[in-house]
N, C-alpha and C positions, 0 to 999 in steps of 0.2 A: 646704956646711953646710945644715940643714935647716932651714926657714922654721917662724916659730915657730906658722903653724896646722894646717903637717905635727905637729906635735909634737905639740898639743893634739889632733887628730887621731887621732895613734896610743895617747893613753893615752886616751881615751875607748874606743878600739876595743877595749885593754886591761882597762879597767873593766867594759866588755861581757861579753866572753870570759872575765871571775872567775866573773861571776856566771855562764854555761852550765858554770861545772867546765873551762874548756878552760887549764889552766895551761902547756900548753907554748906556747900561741899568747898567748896573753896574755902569758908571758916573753917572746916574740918582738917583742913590739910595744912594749914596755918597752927594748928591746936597741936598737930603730930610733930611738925616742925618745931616747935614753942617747948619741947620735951628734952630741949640740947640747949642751947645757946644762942641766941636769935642777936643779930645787928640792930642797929638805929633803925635800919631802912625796911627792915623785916616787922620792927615794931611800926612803923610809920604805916605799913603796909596794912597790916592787922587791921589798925585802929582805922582804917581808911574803911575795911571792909565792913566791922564795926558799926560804922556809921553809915555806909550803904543798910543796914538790917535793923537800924535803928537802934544799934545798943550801945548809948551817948554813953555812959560810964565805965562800960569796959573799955571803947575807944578811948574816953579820956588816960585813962589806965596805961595804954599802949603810948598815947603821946607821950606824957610825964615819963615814962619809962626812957621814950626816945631822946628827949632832950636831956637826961642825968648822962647820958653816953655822948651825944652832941650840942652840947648848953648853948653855942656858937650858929647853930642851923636855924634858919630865922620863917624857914618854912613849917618845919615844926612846930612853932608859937604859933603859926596861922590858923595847924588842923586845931591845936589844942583851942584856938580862940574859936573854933567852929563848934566843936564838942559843948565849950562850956556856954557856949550859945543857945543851943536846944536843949541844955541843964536848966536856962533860964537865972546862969551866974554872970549877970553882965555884969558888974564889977571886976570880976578876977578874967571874963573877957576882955576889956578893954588894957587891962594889965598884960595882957597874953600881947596883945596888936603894939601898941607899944614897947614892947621888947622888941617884936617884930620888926617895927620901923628904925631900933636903934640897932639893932644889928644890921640894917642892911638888907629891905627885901628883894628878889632874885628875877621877879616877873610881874608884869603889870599887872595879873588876873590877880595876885595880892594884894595891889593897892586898890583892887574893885572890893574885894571880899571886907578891908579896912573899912572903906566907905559905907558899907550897908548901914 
């Protein structure tokens, strides 16, 4: 198993590697990390990256994952409403926006994203 400052380690290195644009090394280092124990916000992260590379169903993956740990995080229903957007499941999107709005969302660029 990997020590948890390999861990912290490899998502820093990851956080790095967004910001040069390097999305496939950045998933890489997410993948190494993902071999221990990953938080909501590691999974949120993922699935963010995910969907920078266009891979709507492993991100989706990553959300669902995140919100079984934080059911309560209403930003979370927003990525998922985004994923299952480009899945072309507006149904179970609009279901995701509306949990969203009943928990309470955190920033207005969410009630843009609702809007679309």
């Amino acid at each position: 198993e990997i020590e948890p400052d390999e861990i912290k380690s490899y998502i820093k290195k990851g956080k790095l590697l967004r910001k040069l644009g390097e999305h496939d090394k950045e998933l890489e280092c997410y993948v190494q990390a993902s071999h221990s124990r990953l938080q909501s916000s590691d999974f949120k992260k993922l699935g963010t990256i995910l969907m920078d590379i266009e891979h709507y169903e492993k991100a989706l993956k990553c959300f669902e994952k995140a919100i079984t740990s934080e059911p309560n995080e209403s930003e979370l229903y927003i990525c998922k409403g985004k994923a299952l957007h480009k899945l072309g499941l507006s149904d179970q999107e609009v279901e995701c926006y509306t949990q969203a709005l009943k928990l309470g969302m955190n920033d207005d660029n969410d009630y843009e994203v609702v809007g679309t």
